[in-house]
Structure formats: structure tokens, C-alpha cells
KOLMITI-327589 format. One line per 4 residues: number of its first residue (from 1); for each residue z, y, x of C-alpha. Coordinates in nm, 4 decimals, padded with zeros to 6 digits, always signed. Example, Ala and Ser with C-alpha at 12.3 -4.5 7.8 and 13.67 -1.06 7.14 Angstrom:
<pts>
1	+00.7800/-00.4500/+01.2300; +00.7140/-00.1060/+01.3670 .
</pts>
This chain:
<pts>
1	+03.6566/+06.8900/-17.6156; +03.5370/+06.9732/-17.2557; +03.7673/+07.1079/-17.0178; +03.7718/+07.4865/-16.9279 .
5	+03.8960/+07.5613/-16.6313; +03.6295/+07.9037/-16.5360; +03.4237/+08.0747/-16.7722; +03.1797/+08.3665/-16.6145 .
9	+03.0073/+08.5249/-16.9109; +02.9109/+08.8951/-17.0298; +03.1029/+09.0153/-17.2844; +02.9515/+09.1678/-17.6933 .
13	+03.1501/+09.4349/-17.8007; +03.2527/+09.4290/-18.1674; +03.5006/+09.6875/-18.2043; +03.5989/+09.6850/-18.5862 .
17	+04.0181/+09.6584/-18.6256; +04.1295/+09.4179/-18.8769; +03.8040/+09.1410/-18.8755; +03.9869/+08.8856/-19.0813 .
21	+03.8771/+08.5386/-19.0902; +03.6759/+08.5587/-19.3737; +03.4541/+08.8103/-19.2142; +03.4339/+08.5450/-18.9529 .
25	+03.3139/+08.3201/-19.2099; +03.3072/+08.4025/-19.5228; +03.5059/+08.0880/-19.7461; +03.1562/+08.0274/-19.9503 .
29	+03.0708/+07.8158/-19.6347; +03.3990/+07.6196/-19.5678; +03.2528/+07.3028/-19.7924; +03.2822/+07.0946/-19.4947 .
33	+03.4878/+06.9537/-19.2329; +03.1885/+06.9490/-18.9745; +03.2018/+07.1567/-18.6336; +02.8701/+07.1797/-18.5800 .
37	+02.6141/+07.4213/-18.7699; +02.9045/+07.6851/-18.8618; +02.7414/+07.9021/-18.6106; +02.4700/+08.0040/-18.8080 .
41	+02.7392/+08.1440/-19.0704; +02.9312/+08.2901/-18.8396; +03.0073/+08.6999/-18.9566; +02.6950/+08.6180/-19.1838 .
45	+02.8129/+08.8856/-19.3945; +02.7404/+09.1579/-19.1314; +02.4765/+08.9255/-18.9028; +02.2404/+08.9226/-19.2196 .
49	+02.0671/+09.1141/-19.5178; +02.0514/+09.0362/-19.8929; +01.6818/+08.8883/-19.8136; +01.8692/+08.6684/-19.5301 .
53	+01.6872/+08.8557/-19.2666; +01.8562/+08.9648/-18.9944; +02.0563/+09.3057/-18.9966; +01.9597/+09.4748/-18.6781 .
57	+02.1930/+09.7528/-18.6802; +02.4634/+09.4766/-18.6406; +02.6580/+09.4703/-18.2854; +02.5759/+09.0975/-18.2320 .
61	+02.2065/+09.1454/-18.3249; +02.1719/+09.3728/-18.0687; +01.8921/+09.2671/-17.7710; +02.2053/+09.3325/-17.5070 .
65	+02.4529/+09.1002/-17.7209; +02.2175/+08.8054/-17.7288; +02.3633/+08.5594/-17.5171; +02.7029/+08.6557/-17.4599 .
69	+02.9977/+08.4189/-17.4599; +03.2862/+08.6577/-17.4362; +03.3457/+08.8325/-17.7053; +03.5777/+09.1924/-17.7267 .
73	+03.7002/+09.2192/-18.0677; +03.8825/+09.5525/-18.2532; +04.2627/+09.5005/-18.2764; +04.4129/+09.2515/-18.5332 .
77	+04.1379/+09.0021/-18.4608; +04.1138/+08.6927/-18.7267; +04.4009/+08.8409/-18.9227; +04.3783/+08.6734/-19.2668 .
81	+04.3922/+08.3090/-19.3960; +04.4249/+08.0357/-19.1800; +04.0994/+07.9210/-19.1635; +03.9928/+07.6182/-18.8576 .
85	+03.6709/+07.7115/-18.9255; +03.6953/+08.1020/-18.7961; +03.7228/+07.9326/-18.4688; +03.4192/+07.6550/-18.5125 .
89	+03.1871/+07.9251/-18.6415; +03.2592/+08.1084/-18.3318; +03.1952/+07.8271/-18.0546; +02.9357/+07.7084/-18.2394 .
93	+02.7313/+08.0158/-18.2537; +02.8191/+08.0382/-17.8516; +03.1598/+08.2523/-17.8189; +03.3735/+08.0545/-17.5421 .
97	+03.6186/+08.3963/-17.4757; +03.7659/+08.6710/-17.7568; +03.9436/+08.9291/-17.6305; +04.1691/+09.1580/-17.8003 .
101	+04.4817/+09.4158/-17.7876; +04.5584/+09.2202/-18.0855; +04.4726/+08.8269/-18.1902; +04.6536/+08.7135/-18.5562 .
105	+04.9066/+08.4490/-18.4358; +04.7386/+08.1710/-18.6441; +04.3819/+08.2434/-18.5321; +04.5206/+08.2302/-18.1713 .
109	+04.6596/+07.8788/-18.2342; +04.3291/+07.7248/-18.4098; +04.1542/+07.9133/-18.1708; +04.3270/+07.7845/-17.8919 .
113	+04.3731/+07.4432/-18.0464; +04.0105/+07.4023/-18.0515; +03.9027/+07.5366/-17.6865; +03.8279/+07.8852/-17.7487 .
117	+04.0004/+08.0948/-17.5419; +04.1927/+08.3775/-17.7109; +04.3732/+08.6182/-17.4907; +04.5700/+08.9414/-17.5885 .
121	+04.5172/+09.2118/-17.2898; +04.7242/+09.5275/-17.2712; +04.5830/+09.8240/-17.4521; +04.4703/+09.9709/-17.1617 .
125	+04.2979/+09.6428/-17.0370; +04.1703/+09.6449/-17.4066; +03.9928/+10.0009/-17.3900; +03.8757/+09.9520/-17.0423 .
129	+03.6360/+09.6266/-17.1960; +03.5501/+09.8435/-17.5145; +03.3884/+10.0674/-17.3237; +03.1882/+09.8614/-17.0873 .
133	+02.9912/+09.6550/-17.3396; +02.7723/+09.3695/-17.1519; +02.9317/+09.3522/-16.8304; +02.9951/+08.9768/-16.6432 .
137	+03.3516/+08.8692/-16.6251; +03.4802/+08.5387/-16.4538; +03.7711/+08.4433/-16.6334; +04.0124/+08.1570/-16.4279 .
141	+04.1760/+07.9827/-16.6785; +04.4294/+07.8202/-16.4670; +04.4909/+08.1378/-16.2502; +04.4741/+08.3263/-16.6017 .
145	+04.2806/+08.5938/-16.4605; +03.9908/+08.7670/-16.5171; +03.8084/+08.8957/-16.2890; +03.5680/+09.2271/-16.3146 .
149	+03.2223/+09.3334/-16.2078; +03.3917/+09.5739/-15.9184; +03.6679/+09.3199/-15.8118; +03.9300/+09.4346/-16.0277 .
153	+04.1582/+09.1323/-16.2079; +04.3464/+09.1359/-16.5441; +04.5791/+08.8477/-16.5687; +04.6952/+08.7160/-16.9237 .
157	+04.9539/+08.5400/-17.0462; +04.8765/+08.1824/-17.1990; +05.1157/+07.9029/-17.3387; +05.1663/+07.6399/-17.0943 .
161	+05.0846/+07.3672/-17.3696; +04.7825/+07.5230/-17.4477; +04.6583/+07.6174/-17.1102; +04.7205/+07.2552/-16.9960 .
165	+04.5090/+07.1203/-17.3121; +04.2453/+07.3528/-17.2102; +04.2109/+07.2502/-16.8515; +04.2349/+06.8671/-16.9475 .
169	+03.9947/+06.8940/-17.2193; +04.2104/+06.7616/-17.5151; +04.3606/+06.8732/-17.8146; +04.6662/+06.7937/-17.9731 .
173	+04.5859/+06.3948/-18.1021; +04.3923/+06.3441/-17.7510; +04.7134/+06.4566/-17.5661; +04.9569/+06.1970/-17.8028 .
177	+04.6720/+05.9085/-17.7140; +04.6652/+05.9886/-17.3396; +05.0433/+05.8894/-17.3359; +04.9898/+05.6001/-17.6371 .
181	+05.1239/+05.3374/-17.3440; +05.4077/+05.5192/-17.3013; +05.4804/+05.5679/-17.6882; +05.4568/+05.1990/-17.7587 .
185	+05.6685/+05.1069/-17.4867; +05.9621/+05.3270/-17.6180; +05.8840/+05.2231/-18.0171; +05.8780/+04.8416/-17.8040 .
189	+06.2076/+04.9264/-17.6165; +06.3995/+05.1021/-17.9116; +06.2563/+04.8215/-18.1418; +06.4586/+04.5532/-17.8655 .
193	+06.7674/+04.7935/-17.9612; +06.8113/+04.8024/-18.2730 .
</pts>
């Protein structure tokens, strides 16, 4: 995992409440325990037609949404089963950012867990993106701002665990085997105890 620190980004606007995680990905494509690929799959259910082409009235198929790593989801976003994949489909077809009034608790943590940021802004905050579909924000991960087109800031509230794991670069396991010198010397000490 790379470390995120800033991400500046326009945002893609998909504004459906409730997108569960298997609208994310649908669970025909969770066969494997690979990262990378899932893009492709990602909201395939919406993203393409029966004949596989692509469905152009779809938000993300839109010119204007081409490119965008921030995404601004309805409320309730990745509600549903727990599903690590929701969040690999995402960064691998290029989201770095979701935004939400609402993120599912669980999605948050894989999310999270696997260095894509998921923030919760105030309902107002919330509306405010909705509406401006597009625009660049600079997000400052360890200021937990973000920053708008006109020099207004949101700030958001992130888990000091996570926010540190995201800066360093590491998940969970690479955290435990930064400190794995430490660990042995207290199995080594309490071992010399017993």
C-alpha cells in the first residue's frame, strides 16, 4: 500500500441511496482473492449492457466522469455484505476518495483498511458536492481537510489508527511487522519469566 498523505482529484457524482456492495460488485465476480483486475467489474451491473457494451446513460460512463478519483456517493454507501472486494473493485478501476452523508460501517473499515479513503461529511457538506459534479478537490489527509475550488475547507473526522496506516502506507499485518523487533523481544523477555 502507498502512503496517502494529499489527494487532489475531481469528483463523479453517483447519487443513488442505498448502493450496497453487491452493486459495487456483483458476488458472480468474487472467485478470487486477487486485487488487481476487479476494476473492470466494478458496478458492472449499471457500467454495462446485456451485449457487454457499455451503458452510456450510466453516471460513470459519462465523458465528464472519466477520470475522476473522488467519488460522491448517495447516502448508505456499500451498505450490504461485507465484501473486501467492494473496496478493490473501486481502487482498481481508479477511485482513491468516496464521499458520503452516509458510509456502511463495514465498508468504511475494508475501505479504509485497504487505502481508500472513506469519509462521512455533514449533510450539508454532502449536498453542497452533489450538486457540483466534476469539480477539483485537494483533500489533506493528515490535516483531514478538504479543500474546495473557491477556498472553502470541509474537515472530517478519521480514526487515528486508520489515518496513521494511511499516511505510513501499511495495513494492519504491515503495522504488526514494523514493530516485529519489539514483539519478539517481549515473547523473548516474558519467555525468560516464566
Amino acid at each position: 500500500m502507498n502512503p496517502i498523505t494529499h489527494i487532489r482529484a475531481r469528483t463523479a457524482v453517483l447519487a443513488h441511496e442505498n448502493i450496497d456492495t453487491d452493486r459495487i460488485i456483483p458476488a458472480r465476480f468474487l472467485t478470487t482473492t486477487e486485487r488487481a483486475g476487479l476494476g473492470r467489474f466494478a458496478f458492472n451491473d449499471w457500467r454495462y449492457a446485456a451485449d457487454g457494451r457499455e451503458n452510456p446513460a450510466f453516471e460513470l460512463n459519462q465523458p465528464a466522469a472519466r477520470g475522476c478519483e473522488i467519488l460522491v456517493a448517495g447516502r448508505n454507501f456499500g451498505c450490504g455484505s461485507s465484501r473486501e472486494h467492494a473496496p478493490w473493485a473501486l481502487l482498481d478501476y481508479g477511485i482513491r476518495a468516496v464521499f458520503s452523508s452516509e458510509i456502511a460501517d463495514i465498508f468504511r473499515n475494508n475501505a479504509l483498511k485497504n487505502g481508500l479513503l472513506a469519509v462521512v461529511l455533514s449533510e450539508s457538506e454532502h449536498r453542497y458536492l452533489l450538486a457540483h459534479p466534476g469539480i477539483e478537490l485537494a483533500i489533506d489527509v493528515a490535516a483531514q481537510t478538504i479543500e474546495l475550488p473557491d477556498g472553502g475547507r470541509f474537515g472530517f473526522q478519521l480514526d487515528p489508527f486508520a489515518k496513521h496506516c494511511l499516511l505510513a502506507g501499511v495495513d494492519q499485518l504491515g503495522f504488526l511487522l514494523a514493530h516485529n523487533d519489539a514483539i519478539e523481544r517481549f515473547e523473548r523477555l516474558r519467555g525468560e519469566a516464566a
